[in-house]
LODRENMAR-994588 format. One record per residue: x, y, z of N, C-alpha, C in turn; residue in one letter. Coordinates in nm, 4 decimals. Atoms other than C-alpha are relative to their C-alpha. Example, Ala and Ser with C-alpha at 12.3 -4.5 7.8 and 13.67 -1.06 7.14 Angstrom:
BEGIN
    neast   nnorth      nup   caeast  canorth     caup    ceast   cnorth      cup residuo
   0.0890  -0.1190   0.0000   1.2300  -0.4500   0.7800   0.0900   0.1200   0.0000       A
  -0.0820  -0.1190  -0.0060   1.3670  -0.1060   0.7140  -0.0770   0.1090   0.0730       S
//
This chain:
BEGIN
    neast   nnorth      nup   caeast  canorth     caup    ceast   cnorth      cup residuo
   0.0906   0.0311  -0.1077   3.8684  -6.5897   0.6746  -0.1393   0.0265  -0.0444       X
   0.1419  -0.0113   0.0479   3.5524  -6.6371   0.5090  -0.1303  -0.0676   0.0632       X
   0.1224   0.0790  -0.0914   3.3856  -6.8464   0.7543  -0.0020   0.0558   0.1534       X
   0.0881  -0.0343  -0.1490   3.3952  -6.6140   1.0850  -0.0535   0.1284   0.0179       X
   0.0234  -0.1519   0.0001   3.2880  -6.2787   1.2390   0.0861   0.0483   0.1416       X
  -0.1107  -0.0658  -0.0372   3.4811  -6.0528   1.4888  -0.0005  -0.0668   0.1307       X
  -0.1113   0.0388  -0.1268   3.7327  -6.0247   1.9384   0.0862  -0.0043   0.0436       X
  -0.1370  -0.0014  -0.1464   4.0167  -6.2676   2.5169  -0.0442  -0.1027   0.0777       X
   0.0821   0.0990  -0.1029   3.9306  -6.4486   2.7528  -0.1619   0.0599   0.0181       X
   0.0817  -0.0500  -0.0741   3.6042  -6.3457   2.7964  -0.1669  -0.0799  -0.0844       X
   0.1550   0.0289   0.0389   3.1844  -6.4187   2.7024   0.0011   0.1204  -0.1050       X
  -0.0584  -0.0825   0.0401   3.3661  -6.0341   2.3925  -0.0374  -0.0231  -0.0420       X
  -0.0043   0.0185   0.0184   3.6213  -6.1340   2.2586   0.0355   0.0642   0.0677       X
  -0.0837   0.0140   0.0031   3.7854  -6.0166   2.2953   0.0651   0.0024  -0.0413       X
  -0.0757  -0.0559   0.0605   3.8549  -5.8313   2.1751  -0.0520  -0.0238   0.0372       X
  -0.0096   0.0390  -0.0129   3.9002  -5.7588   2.3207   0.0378   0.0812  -0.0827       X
  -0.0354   0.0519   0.0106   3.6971  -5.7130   2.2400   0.0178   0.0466  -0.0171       X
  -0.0353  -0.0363  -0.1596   3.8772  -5.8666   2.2834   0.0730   0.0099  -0.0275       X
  -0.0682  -0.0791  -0.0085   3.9649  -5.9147   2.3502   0.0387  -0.0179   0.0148       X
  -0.0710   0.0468   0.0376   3.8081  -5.9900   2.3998   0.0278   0.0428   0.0832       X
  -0.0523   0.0216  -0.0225   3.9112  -5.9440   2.5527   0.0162  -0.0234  -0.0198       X
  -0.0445   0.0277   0.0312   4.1853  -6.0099   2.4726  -0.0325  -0.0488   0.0025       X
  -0.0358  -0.0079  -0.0208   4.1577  -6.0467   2.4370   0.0752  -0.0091   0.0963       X
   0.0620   0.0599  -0.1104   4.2761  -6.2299   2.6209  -0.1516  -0.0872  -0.0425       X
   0.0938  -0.0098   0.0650   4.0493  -6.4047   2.4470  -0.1001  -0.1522   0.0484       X
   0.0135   0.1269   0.0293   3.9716  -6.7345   2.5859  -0.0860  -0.0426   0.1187       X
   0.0418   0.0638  -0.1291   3.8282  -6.6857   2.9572  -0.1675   0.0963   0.0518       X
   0.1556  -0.1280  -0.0131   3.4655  -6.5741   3.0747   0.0368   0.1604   0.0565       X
  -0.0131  -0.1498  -0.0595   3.3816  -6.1912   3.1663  -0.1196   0.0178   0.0443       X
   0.1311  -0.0685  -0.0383   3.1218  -6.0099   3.3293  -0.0268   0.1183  -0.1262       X
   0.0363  -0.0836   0.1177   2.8966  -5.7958   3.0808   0.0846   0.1161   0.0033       X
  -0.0510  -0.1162   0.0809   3.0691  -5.5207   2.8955   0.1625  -0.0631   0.0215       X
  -0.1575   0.0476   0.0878   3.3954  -5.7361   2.8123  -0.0465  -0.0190  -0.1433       X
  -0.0530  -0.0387   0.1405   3.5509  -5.7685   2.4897  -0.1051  -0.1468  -0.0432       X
   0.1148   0.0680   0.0427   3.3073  -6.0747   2.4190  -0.1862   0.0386   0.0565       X
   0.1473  -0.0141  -0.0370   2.9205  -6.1149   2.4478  -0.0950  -0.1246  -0.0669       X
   0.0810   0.1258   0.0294   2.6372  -6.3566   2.4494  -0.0504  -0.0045  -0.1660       X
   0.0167  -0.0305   0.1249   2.5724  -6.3894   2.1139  -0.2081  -0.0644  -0.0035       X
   0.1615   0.0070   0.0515   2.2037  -6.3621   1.9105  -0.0186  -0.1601  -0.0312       X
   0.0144   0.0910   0.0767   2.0348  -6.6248   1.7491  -0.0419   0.0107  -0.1280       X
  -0.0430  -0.0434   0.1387   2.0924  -6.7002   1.3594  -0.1365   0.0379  -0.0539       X
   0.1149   0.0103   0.0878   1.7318  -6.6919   1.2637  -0.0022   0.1696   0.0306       X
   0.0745  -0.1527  -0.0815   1.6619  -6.2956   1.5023   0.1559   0.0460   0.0213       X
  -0.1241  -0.0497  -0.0665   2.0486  -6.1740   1.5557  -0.0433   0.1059   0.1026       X
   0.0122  -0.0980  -0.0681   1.9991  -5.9462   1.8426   0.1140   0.0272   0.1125       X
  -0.0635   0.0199  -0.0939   2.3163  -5.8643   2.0163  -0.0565   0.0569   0.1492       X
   0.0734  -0.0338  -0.1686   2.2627  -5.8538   2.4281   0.0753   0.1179  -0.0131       X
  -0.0429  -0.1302  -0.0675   2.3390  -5.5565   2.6417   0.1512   0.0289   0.0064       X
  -0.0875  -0.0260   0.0258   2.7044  -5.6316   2.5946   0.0701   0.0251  -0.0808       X
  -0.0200  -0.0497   0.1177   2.7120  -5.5170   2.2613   0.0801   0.1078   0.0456       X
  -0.0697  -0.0925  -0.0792   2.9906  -5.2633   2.2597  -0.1034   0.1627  -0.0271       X
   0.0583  -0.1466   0.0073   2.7243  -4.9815   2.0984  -0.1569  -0.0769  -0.0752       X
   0.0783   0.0145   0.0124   2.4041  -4.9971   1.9618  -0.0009  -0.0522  -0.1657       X
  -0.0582   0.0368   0.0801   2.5291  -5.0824   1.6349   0.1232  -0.1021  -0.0120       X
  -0.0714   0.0849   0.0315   2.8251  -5.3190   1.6618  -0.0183  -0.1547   0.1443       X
  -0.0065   0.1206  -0.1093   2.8537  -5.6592   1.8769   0.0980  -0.1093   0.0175       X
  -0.1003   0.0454   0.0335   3.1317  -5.8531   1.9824  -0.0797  -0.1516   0.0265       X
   0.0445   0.1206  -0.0276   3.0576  -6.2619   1.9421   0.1113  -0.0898   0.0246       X
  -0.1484   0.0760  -0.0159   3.2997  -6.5284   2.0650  -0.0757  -0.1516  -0.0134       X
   0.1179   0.0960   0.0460   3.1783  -6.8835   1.9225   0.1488  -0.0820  -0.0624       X
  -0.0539   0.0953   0.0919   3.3412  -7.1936   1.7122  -0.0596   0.0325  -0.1254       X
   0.1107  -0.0254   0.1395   3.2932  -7.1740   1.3429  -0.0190  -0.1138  -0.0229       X
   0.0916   0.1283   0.0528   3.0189  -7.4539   1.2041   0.0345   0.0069  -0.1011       X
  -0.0268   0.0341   0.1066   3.1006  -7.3785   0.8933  -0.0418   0.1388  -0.0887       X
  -0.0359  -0.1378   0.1179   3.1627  -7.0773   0.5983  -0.0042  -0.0576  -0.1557       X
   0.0438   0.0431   0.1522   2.9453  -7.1212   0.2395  -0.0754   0.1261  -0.0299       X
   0.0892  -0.1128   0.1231   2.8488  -6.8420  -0.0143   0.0165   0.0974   0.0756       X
  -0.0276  -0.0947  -0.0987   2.9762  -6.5843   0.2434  -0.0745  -0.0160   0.1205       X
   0.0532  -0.0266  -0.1433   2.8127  -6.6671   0.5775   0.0573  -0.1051   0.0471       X
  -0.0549   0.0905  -0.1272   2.9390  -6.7856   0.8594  -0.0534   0.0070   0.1210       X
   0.1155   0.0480  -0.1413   2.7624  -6.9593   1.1202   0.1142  -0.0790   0.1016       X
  -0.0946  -0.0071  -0.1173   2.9475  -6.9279   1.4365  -0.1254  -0.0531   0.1380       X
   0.0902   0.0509  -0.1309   2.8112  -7.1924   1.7474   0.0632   0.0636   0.1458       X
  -0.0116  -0.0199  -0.1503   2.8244  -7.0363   2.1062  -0.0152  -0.0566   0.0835       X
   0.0096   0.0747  -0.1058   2.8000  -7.1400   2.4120  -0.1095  -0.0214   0.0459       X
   0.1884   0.0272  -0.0054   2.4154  -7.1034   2.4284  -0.0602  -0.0070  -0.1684       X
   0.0337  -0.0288   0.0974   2.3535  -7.0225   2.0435   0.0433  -0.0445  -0.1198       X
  -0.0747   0.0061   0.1412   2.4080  -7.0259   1.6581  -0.0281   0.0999  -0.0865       X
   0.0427  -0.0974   0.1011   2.4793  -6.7424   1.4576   0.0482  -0.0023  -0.1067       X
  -0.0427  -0.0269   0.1542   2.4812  -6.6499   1.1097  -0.0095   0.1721  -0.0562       X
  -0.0875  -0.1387   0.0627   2.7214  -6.3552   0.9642   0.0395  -0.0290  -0.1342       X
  -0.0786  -0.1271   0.1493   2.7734  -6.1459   0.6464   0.1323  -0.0118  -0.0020       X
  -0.1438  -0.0028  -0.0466   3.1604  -6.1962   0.6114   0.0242   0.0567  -0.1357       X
  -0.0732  -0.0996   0.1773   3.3342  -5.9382   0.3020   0.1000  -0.1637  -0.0119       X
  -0.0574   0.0618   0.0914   3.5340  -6.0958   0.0882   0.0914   0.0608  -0.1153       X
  -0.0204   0.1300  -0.0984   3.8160  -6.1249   0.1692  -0.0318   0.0398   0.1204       X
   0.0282  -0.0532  -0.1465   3.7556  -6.1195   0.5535   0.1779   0.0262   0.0761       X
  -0.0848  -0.0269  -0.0268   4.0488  -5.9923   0.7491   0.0530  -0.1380   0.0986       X
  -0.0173   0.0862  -0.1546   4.1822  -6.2924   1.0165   0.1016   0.0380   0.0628       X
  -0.1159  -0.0421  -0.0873   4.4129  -6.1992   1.2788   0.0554  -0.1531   0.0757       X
  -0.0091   0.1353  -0.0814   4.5873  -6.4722   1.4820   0.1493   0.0688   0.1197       X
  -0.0925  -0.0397  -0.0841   4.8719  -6.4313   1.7284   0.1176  -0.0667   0.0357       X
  -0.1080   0.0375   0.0663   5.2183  -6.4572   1.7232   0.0665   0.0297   0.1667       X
  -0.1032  -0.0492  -0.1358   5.5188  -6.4207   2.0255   0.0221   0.1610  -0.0110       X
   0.0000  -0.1408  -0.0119   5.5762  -6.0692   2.1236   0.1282  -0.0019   0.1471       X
  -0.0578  -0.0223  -0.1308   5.7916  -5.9121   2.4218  -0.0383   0.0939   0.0695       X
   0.0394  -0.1277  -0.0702   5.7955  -5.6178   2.6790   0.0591   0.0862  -0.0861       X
  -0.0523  -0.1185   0.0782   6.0087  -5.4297   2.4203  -0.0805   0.0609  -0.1200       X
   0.0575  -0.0755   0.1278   5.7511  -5.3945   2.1522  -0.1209   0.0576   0.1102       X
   0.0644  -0.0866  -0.1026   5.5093  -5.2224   2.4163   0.0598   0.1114   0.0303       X
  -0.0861  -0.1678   0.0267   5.5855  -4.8576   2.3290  -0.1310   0.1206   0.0926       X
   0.1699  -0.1254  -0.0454   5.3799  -4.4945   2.4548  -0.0709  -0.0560  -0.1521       X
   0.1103  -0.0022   0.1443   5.0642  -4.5175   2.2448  -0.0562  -0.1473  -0.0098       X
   0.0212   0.1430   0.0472   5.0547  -4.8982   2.1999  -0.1392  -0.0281   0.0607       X
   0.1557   0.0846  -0.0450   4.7032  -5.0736   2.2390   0.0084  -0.1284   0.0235       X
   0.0046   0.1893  -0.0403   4.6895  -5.3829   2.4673  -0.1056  -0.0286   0.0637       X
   0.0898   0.0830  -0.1135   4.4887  -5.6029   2.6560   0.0714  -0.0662   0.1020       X
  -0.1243   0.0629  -0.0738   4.6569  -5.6875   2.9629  -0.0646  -0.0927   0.1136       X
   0.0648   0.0483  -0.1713   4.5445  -5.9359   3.2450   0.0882  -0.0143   0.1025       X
  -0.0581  -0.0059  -0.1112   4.5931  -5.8603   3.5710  -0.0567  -0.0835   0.1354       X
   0.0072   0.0989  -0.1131   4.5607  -6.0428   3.9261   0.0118   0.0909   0.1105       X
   0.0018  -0.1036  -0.1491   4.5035  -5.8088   4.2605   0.1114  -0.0689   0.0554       X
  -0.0561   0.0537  -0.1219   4.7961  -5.8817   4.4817  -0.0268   0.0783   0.1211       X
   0.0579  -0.0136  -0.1886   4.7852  -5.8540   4.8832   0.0611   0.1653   0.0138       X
   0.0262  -0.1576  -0.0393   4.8882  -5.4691   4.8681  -0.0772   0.0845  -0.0732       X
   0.0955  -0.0927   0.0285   4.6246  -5.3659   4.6624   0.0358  -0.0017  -0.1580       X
  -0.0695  -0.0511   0.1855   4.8473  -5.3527   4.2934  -0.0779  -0.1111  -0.0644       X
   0.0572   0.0668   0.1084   4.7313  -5.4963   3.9719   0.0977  -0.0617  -0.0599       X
  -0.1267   0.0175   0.0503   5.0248  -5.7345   3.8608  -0.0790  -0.1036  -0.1421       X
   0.0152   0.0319   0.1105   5.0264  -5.8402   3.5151   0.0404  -0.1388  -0.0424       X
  -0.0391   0.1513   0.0354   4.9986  -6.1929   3.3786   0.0099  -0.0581  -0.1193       X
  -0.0299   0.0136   0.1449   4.9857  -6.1541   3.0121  -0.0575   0.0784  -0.0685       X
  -0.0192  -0.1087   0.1047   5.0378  -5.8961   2.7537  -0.0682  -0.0365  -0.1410       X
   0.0296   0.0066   0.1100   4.8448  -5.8644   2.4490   0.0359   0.0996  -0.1010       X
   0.0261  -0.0807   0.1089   4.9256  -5.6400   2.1417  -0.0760   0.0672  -0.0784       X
   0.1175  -0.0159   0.1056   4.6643  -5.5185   1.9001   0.0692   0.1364  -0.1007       X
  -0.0028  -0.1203   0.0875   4.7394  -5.3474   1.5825  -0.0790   0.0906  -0.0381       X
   0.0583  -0.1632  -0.0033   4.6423  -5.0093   1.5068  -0.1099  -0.0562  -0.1155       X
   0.1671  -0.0100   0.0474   4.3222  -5.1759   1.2809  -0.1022  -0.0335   0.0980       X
   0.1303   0.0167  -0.1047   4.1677  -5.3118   1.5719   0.0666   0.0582   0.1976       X
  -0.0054  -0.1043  -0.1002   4.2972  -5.0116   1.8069  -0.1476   0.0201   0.0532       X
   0.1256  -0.0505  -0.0299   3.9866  -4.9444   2.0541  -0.1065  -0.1365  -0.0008       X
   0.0991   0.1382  -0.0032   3.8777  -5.3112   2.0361  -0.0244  -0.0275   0.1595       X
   0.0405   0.0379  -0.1055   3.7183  -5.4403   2.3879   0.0380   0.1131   0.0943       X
  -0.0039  -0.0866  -0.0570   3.8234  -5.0935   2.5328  -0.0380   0.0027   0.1268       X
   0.0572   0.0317  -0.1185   3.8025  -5.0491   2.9045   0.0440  -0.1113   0.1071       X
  -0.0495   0.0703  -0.0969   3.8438  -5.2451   3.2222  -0.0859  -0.0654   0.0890       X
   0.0478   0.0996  -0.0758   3.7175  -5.5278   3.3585  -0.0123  -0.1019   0.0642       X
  -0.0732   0.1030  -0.1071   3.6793  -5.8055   3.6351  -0.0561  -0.1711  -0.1282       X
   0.0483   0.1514   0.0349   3.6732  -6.1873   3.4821  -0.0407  -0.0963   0.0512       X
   0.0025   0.0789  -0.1040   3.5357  -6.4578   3.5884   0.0796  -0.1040   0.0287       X
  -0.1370   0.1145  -0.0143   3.8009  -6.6945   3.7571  -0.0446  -0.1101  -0.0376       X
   0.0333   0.0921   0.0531   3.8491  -7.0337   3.6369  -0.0284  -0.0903   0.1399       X
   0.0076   0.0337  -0.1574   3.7539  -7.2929   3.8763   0.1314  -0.0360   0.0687       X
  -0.1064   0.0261  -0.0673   3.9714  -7.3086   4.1573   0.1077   0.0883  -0.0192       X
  -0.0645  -0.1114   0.0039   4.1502  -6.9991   4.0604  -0.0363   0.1282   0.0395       X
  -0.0026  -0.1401  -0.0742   4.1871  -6.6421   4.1213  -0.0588   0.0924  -0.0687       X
   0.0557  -0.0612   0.1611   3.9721  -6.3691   3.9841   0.1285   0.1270  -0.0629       X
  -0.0772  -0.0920   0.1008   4.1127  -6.1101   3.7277  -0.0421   0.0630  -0.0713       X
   0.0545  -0.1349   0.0240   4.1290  -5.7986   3.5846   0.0125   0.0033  -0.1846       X
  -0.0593  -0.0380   0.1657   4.1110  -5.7303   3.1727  -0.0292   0.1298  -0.0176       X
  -0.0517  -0.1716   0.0239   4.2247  -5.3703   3.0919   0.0190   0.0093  -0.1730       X
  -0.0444  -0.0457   0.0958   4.2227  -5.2761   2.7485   0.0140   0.1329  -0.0765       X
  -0.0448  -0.1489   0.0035   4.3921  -4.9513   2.6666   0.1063   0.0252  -0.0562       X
  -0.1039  -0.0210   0.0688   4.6578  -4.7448   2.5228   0.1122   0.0170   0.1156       X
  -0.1012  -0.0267  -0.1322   4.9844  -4.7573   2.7473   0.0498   0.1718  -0.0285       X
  -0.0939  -0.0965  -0.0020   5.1399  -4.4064   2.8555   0.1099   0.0264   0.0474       X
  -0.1518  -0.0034  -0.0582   5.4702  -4.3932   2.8340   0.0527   0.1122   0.1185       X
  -0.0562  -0.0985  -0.0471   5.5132  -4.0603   3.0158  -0.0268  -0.0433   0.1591       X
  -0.0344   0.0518  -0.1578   5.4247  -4.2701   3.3423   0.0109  -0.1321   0.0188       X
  -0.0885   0.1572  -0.0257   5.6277  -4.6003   3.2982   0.1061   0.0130   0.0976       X
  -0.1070  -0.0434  -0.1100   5.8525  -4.5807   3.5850   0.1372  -0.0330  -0.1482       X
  -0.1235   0.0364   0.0870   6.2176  -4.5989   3.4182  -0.0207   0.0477  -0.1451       X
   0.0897  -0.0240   0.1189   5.9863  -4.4878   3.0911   0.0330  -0.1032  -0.0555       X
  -0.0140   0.1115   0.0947   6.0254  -4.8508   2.9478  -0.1076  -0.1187   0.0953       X
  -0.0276   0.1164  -0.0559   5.8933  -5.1786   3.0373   0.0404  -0.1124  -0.0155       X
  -0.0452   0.0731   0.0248   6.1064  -5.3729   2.9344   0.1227  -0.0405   0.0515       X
  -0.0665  -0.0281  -0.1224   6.3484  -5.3445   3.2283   0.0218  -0.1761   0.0517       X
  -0.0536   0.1387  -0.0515   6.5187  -5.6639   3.3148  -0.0487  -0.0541   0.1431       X
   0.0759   0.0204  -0.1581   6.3501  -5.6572   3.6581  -0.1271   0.0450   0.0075       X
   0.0802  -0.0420  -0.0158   6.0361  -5.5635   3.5487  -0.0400   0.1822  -0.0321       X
   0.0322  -0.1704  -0.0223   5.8251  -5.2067   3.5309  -0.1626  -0.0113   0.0514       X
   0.1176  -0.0197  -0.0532   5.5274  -5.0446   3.6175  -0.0882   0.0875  -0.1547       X
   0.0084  -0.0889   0.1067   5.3340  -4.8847   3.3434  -0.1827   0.0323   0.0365       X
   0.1463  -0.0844   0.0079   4.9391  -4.6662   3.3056  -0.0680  -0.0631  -0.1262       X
   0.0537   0.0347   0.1245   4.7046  -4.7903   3.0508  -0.1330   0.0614   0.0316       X
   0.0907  -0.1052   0.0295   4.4758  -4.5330   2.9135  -0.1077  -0.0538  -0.0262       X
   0.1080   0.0310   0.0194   4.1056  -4.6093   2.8674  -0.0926   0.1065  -0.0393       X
   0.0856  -0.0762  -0.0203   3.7960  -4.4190   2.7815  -0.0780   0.0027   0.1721       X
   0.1142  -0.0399  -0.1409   3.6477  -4.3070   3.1009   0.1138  -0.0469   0.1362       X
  -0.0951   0.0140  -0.0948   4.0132  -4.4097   3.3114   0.0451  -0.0739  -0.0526       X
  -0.1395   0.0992   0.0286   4.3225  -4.5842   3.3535   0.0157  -0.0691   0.1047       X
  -0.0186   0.0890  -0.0744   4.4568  -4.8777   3.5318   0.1646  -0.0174  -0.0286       X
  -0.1799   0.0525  -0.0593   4.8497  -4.9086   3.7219   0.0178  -0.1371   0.0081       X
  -0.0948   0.1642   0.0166   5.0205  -5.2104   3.6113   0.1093  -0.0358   0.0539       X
  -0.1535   0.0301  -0.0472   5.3229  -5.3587   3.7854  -0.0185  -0.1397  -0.1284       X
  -0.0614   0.1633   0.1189   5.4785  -5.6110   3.4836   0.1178  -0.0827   0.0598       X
  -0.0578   0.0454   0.0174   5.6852  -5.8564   3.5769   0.0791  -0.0576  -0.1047       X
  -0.1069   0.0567   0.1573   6.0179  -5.9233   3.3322  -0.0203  -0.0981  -0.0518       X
   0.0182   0.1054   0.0696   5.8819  -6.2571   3.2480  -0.1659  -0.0045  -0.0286       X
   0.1509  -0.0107   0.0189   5.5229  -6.1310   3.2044  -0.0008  -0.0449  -0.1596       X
  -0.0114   0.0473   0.1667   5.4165  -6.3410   2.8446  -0.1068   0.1186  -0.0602       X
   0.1082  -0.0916   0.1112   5.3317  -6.1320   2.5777  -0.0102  -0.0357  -0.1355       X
   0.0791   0.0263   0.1706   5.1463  -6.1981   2.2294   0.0049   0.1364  -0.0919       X
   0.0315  -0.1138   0.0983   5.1272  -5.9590   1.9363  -0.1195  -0.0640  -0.1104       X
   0.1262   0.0736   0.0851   4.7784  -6.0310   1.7357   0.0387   0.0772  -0.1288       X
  -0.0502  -0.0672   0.1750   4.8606  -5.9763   1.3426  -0.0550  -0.0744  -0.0538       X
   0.1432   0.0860   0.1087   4.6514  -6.0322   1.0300   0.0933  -0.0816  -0.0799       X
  -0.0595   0.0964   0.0527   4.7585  -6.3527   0.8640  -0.0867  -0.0485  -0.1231       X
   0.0353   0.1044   0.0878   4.6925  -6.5333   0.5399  -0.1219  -0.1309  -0.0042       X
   0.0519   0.1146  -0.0214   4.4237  -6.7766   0.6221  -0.1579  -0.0162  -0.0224       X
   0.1256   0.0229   0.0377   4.0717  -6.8942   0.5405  -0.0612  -0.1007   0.1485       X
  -0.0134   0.1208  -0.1557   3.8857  -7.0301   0.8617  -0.1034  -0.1124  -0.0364       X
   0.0416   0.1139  -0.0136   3.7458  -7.3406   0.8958  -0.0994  -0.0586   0.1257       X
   0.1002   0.0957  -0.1124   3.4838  -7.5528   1.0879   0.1289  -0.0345   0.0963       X
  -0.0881   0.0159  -0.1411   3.6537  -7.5751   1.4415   0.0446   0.0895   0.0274       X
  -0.0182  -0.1457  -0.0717   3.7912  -7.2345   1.4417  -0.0249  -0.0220   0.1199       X
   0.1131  -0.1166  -0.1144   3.7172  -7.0590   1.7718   0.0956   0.1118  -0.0380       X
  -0.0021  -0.0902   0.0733   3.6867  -6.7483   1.6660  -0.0596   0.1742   0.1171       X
   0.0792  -0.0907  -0.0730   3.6211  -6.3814   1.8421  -0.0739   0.0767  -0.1572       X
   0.0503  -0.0795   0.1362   3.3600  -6.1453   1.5388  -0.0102   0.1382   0.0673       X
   0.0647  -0.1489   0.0046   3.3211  -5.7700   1.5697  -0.0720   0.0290  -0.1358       X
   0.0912   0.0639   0.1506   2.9909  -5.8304   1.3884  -0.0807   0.1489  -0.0007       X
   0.1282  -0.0783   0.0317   2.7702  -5.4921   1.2536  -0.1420  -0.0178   0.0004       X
   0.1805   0.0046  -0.0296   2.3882  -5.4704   1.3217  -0.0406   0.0868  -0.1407       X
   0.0709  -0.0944   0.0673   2.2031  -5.3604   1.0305  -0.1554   0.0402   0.0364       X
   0.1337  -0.0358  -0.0552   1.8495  -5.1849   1.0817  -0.1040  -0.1651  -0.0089       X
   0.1234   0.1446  -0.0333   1.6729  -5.5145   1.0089   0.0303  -0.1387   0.0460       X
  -0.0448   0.0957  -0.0579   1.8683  -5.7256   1.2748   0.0940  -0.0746  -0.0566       X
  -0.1352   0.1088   0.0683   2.1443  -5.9165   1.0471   0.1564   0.0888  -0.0065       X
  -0.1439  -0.0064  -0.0317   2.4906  -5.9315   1.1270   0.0832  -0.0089  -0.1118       X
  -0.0931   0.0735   0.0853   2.8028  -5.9083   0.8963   0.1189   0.1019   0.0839       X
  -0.0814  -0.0089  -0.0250   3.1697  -5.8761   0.9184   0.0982   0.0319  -0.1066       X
  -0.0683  -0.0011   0.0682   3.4748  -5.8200   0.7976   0.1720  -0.0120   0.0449       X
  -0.1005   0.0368  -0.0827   3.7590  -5.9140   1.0746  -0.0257  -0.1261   0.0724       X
   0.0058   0.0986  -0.0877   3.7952  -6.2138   1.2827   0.0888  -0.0406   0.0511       X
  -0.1747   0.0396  -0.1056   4.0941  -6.3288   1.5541  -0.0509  -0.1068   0.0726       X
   0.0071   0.1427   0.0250   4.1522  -6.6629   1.5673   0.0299  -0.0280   0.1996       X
   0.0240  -0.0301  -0.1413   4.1187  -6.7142   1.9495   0.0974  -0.1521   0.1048       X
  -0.0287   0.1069  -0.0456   4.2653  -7.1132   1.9628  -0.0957  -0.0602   0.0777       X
//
């Protein structure tokens, strides 16, 4: 992946990010999801939804990856990233409720139902390199004509999964840990879940792509992960 930078549904990544949101990597968010508005290539300056003052998540198409940079177009912008060599790419694969263990790091979206619960509409994975990606919990913005929703990304604790599993033929309920709180999940047994894993691949013009891109002191971005977002 020499042509992107780092990332759900969201403006992350989403990693997400996202993340990202999931992360979840594909649908807008309100600031401080796993995506973010990205700089422009000439001044990189990530916005306020940078996850720190130093890193920034960008969610974009890749234009194209020569001599190590990759210039990733947004939805307002065009940036250009530093990418190592090689760059890591993640992409995402089928998963179930059984690989969702204590400890595990997901991104989960949820949907308010009419008594108040957070029911779950799809499970994300994240391996323990991009543990702590899009961290936190937040509302999305619905698509049109839909419903809004919640992206949670956190570590699940098993010690308050009802049944301690969720992978319960009828469903479970499970806690997902955050910095600064947690959010009660009811899963439904046919809730879809993804596992994001690093794959073999070099990206290409058309990508869409989430970056968890570094700030150096004199505004320029580079990378060295990217999750392939579809």
């Amino acid at each position: 992946m020499r042509t992107a930078s780092m990332f759900s549904p969201g403006t992350v990544i989403a990693s997400s990010v996202l993340l990202a949101s999931l992360a979840a990597c594909n649908r807008g968010s309100s600031a401080g999801s796993v995506d973010t508005s990205a700089p422009t290539s000439a001044t990189p300056q990530p916005s306020a939804a940078a996850t720190s003052d130093t890193t920034a998540m960008l969610r974009g198409t890749v234009a194209s990856l020569q001599g190590g940079q990759l210039v990733v177009k947004t939805d307002t912008n065009t940036v250009t990233v530093k990418v190592a060599d090689p760059l890591q790419v993640y992409d995402r694969a089928p998963g179930s409720l059984a690989d969702v263990k204590d400890n595990t790091f997901i991104g989960v979206t949820t949907v308010k139902q009419p008594d108040g619960s957070e029911q779950a509409t799809e499970i994300h994975i994240f391996p323990e390199a991009l543990r702590g990606l899009g961290e936190g919990s937040r509302m999305m913005s619905p698509p049109a004509g839909g419903n809004a929703s919640r992206m949670t990304n956190g570590s699940v604790s098993a010690s308050r999964m009802s049944n301690g599993t969720v992978s319960s033929s009828t469903g479970s309920t499970f806690v997902v840990q955050y910095a600064g709180g947690t959010q009660k999940v009811v899963v439904p047994a046919n809730t879809p879940v993804t596992e994001i894993k690093p794959v073999s691949k070099t990206l290409t013009a058309g990508d869409r792509v989430v970056i968890l891109a570094k700030k150096a002191t004199d505004g320029s971005l580079s990378a060295s992960q990217a999750l392939i977002t579809k």
